[in-house]
Residue, then its C-alpha position, 0 to 999 in steps of 0.5 A: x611215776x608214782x606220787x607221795x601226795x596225789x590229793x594234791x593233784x586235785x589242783x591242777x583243776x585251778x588251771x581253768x582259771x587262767x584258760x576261761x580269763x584268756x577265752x573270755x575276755x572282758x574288753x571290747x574291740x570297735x572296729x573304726x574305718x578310715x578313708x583311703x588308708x589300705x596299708x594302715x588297715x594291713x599293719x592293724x590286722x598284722x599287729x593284731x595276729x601277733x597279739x593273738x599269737x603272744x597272749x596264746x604263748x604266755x597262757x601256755x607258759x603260765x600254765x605250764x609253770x601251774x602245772x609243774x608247780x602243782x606236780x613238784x608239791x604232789x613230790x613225784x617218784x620212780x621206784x626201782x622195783x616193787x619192793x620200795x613198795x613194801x615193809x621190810x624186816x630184816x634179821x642179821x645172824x652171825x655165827x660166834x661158834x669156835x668154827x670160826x676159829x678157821x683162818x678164811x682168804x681175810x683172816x680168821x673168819x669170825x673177825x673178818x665178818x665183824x669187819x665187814x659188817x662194820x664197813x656195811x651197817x645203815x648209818x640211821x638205821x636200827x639192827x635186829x642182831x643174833x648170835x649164838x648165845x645172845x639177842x641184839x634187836x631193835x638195835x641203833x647201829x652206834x650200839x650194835x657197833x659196840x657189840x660187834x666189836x666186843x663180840x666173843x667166841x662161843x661155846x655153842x654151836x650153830x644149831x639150825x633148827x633153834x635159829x629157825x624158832x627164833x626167827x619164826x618168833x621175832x617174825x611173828x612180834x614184828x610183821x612185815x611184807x617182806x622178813x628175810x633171815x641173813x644168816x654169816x656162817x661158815x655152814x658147817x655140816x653138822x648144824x644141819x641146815x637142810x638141803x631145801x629150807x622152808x621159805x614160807x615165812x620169810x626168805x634165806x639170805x646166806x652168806x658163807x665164810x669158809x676157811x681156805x684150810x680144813x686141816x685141824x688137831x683135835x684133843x678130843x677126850x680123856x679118860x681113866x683106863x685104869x686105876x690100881x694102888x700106885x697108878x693111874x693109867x691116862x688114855x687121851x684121844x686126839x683126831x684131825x680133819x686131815x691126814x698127817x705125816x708127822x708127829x704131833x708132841x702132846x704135853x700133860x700139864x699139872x698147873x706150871x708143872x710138865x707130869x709128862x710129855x709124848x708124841x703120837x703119830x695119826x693112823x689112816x683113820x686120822x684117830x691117835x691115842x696117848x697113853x700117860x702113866x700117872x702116880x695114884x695121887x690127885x691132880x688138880x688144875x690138870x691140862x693136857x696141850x697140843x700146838x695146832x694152826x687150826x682152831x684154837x679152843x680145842x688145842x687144850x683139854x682140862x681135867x682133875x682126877x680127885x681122891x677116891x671117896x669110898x662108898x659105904x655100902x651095906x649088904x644084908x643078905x645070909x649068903x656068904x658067897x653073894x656075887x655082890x660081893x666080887x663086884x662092890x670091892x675095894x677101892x671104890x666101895x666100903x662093904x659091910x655083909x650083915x646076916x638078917x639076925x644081926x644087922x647093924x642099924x648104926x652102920x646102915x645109917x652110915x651107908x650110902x648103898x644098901x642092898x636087902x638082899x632076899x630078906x623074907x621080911x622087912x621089920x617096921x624099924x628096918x623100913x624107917x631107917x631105909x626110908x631116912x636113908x633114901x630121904x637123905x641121898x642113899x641108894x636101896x636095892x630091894x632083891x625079893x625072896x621067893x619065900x617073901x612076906x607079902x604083907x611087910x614089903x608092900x608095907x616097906x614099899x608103900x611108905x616110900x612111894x613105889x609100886x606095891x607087890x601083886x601076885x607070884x607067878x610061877x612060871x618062866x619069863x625071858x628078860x628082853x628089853x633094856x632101857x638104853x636111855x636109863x641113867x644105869x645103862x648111859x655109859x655102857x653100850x655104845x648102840x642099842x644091842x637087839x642081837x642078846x643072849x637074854x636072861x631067864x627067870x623061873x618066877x617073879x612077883x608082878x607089880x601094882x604099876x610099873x614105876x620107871x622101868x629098866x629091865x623088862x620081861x618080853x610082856x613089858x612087865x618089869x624084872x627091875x624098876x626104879x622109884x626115887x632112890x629105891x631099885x626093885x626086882x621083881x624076882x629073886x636072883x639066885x642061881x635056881x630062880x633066874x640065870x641074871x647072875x651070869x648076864x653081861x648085864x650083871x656087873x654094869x647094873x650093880x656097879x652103876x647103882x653104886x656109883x649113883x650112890x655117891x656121884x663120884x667126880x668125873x675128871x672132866x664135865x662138859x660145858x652146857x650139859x647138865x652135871x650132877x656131881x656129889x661132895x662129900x662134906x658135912x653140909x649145914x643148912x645156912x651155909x652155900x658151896x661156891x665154884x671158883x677161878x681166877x675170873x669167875x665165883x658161882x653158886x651151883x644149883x645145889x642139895x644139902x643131905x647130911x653126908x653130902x652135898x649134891x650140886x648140879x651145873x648146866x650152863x655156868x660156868x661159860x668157859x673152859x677151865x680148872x674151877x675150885x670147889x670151896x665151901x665154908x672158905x675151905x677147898x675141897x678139890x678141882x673141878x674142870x670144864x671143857x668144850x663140845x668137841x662138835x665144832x672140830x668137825x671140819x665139814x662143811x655144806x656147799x650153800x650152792x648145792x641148796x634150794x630156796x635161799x639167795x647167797x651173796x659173796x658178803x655183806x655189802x653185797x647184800x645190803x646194797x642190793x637190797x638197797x637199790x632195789x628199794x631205791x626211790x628216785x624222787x623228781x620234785x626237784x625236777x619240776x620245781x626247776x620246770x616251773x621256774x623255767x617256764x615262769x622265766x618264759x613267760x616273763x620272757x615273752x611279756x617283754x620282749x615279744x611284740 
């Protein structure tokens, strides 16, 4: 038994008083003999016995009462367990994720965990709430409420280690004895909650809703496989969690308009491919739909395939045959060859690519139009001549910023490593290839320092480097000096400079990623590019050159969906957003198969044992009604007991 107040046990001392009164009374007895009255003698000494007896019962009563009196207002409690002892903070996160789309044994699971929180919050207590997008804490619970009912699926996914650093946070600002993360989710496998989590800091409580289905169709990508002057060859790419017999219908949409509609059939692999043949036209609000029972976000894919915007490109060189000329062809790329004689200063202003191709020397007034073009949003390719003037392209490349020309070294190098990361490399191979047939290269100029290197000889020294908006090899590429021209590498490290020329629209952009997409419009400096729909008007983060202007998005906007692109109140065509495919993955961790936690069958269970376990039986009530009873005796004993 433990007390609220035990100072106040202190005055169960005052119980002496009482005792030293009835020890030490202060009336005197005198003793008086009488003749011959033996049987008046035994009724005194009887009556006398009884008092003794009666005062010995009221004393007892008294302090009893005393006694339970002095207890009741000490406040006596029982704890159930140790942990009415400690402080307690307590961090509820409950997983929004399109995962819990998934229809569970009570519905779908997310509204299902709403409801069962609703049913189960502490009425007076505040809520420390996450979500997956969204912080709620120090939270009273008629506002959490409120929340929780209004609460809305998103776009990101359950990610364990973010959730672990804001916890390891929110712990941190508020210190208690006892910190426990209740974590509602369905666990799917790739959050990558570990096997056994490290519960130094504060304890896992976990609660699982987990569908009682796992079958799901998916739209998972879409792409352009091919693009010619009158067509456009659609590739759509479909999987499911689950093998399925039947057909599944797959409907492309153009606003209100059906462009066409086909069935596909799942192979052993669960993947499955549509092909659609399109006019070579625009399309805008694009959406492809299929009809699915299992998680609803991904059962429509946008898309918008804009016009083709040529890059102007501008390519000095004096050799006719130039390989780069099959690779920057029509229609993607505008290409104008100037000899060195002849160069068109006015075309090159114009350009968005410009290639110096073996040029034995920079001109001054060459190397200021290059540095206006790159200031402005262009792309210079910087080919060495094995006869290079030294002197000019170290001043070229100086007054751009990027590593200086060093000396020539006339001796064979093998090109063998590829930067996989690089932005010219993102998209082409699908793993980092160690297995290669490497390119050679008889001679090469070594560089001041490396800038930001994309190919490299095996000595880490660079063969093509990057600075700003200014590509540098560091050998010439003709066929007597290096073999590149006839690397796999060729093709996709020129056309990708190209393309980052002019950042052409995707048909569709991923929600949460960083997208740098380029419009070609006659930008002024005072006026701003918005990105529209029916629900939502943004400004994107956005740089103004005077071709164009370059607008980057990441997390706006927050939903799926056609967006227009307007500027000066005119359109200049559709952008479309979709979804992270991750959470159609219907995978899922077995909680039972991890260390460290305690799982609980739902909310409920959770708050009311830890409830009980912090339940405190108080007995003061207890003692008032003993004091009162023996006060009751007392008064008992005083009247009636002889």
């Amino acid at each position: 038994m433990y007390f609220k107040y035990p100072e106040l046990l202190f005055a169960l001392f005052l119980l002496f008083i009482p005792i030293i009164v009835h020890l030490f009374q202060l009336r005197r007895f005198q003793k008086e003999e009488f003749t011959n009255v033996r049987f008046l003698k035994k009724i005194s000494r009887q009556t006398r016995k009884s008092s003794r007896i009666k005062k010995w019962l009221v004393l007892a009563s008294r302090l009893l009462a005393m006694a339970f009196l002095i207890f009741a207002f000490a406040q006596p409690y029982l704890p159930a367990s140790s942990a009415a002892f400690k402080s307690n903070n307590t961090l509820v996160y409950l997983d929004n994720s399109f995962s819990m789309q998934a229809a569970g044994p009570k519905g779908t699971l997310l509204p299902a965990a709403i409801q069962s929180l609703l049913e189960s919050l502490p009425k007076n207590e505040n809520l420390n709430l996450l979500t997956n997008n969204e912080e709620y804490l120090d939270t009273d619970a008629a506002e959490i409420r409120n929340i929780l009912q209004d609460l809305n699926f998103s776009a990101t996914p359950f990610e364990f280690e973010n959730l672990k650093l804001k916890a390891e946070r929110f712990f941190q600002e508020n210190p208690a004895d006892q910190q426990e993360l209740v974590i509602l989710s369905d666990f799917q496998q790739n959050s990558e909650f570990p096997v056994k989590p490290d519960a130094e800091n504060f304890n896992y409580r976990l609660i699982p809703y987990q569908p009682k289905n796992i079958s799901n169709i998916s739209l998972d990508s879409a792409f352009i496989a091919e693009r010619n002057l009158e067509n456009i060859i659609l590739n759509v790419q479909l999987s499911t969690s689950a093998s399925i017999e039947d057909q599944v219908p797959v409907a492309l949409m153009a606003g209100e308009e059906l462009l066409g509609k086909s069935a596909v059939k799942f192979n052993e692999n669960n993947k499955a491919e549509v092909v659609f043949t399109l006019p070579n036209n625009p399309v805008n609000n694009g959406r492809i739909e299929i009809e699915d029972n299992g998680l609803q976000y991904d059962n429509e894919l946008f898309f918008s395939i804009s016009k083709i915007a040529k890059i102007k490109t501008a390519l000095i060189s004096e050799n006719s045959n130039s390989f780069l000329k099959r690779i920057y062809t029509e229609p993607e790329f505008d290409l104008e060859v100037f000899p060195f004689s002849g160069i068109d200063y006015n075309q090159i202003s114009d350009s968005q690519l410009i290639i110096l191709d073996e040029m034995e020397e920079i001109s001054p007034s060459l190397s200021l139009i290059l540095q206006k073009r790159m200031n402005e949003g262009a792309i210079v390719v910087l080919i060495p001549s094995v006869n290079a003037e030294i002197t000019s392209y170290n001043a070229f490349l100086r007054n751009s910023g990027a590593p200086p020309f060093e000396a020539f070294q006339d001796q064979e190098r093998n090109i063998t490593n590829i930067g996989f990361d690089h932005p010219l490399y993102a998209s082409v191979f699908e793993e980092q290839v160690e297995n290669f047939e490497y390119p050679t290269v008889q001679s090469y100029y070594s560089l001041n320092r490396a800038g930001s290197p994309v190919l490299q000889f095996q000595d880490n020294a660079p063969f093509l480097t990057q600075s700003d908006r200014l590509f540098i090899f560091t050998s010439a590429l003709g066929s007597k000096i290096a073999n590149f021209q006839q690397s796999p590498l060729v093709v996709p490290t020129f056309y990708n400079m190209g393309r980052m020329a002019l950042q052409s629209r995707e048909i569709y952009y991923e929600i949460g990623k960083n997208n740098t997409i380029d419009i070609s419009v006659t930008s002024e400096n005072d006026e701003v590019l918005h990105i529209t729909s029916e629900e939502e008007n943004f400004i994107p983060q956005q740089q103004s050159f005077s071709e164009k202007i370059q607008i980057t998005t990441s997390e706006m906007p927050a939903a799926a969906g056609n967006y227009q692109i307007e500027y000066k109140n005119e359109n200049f065509g559709c952008l479309s957003y979709n979804y992270d495919r991750r959470e159609s993955e219907m995978n899922y961790l077995d909680p039972g198969n991890l260390e460290n936690v305690q799982i609980y069958a739902n909310i409920k269970e959770y708050f009311e044992s830890t409830n009980a376990a912090r339940q405190i039986t108080a007995l003061w009530k207890w003692f008032v009604i003993f004091a009162l009873l023996f006060l009751i005796v007392e008064m008992l004993l005083l009247k009636y007991l002889k």
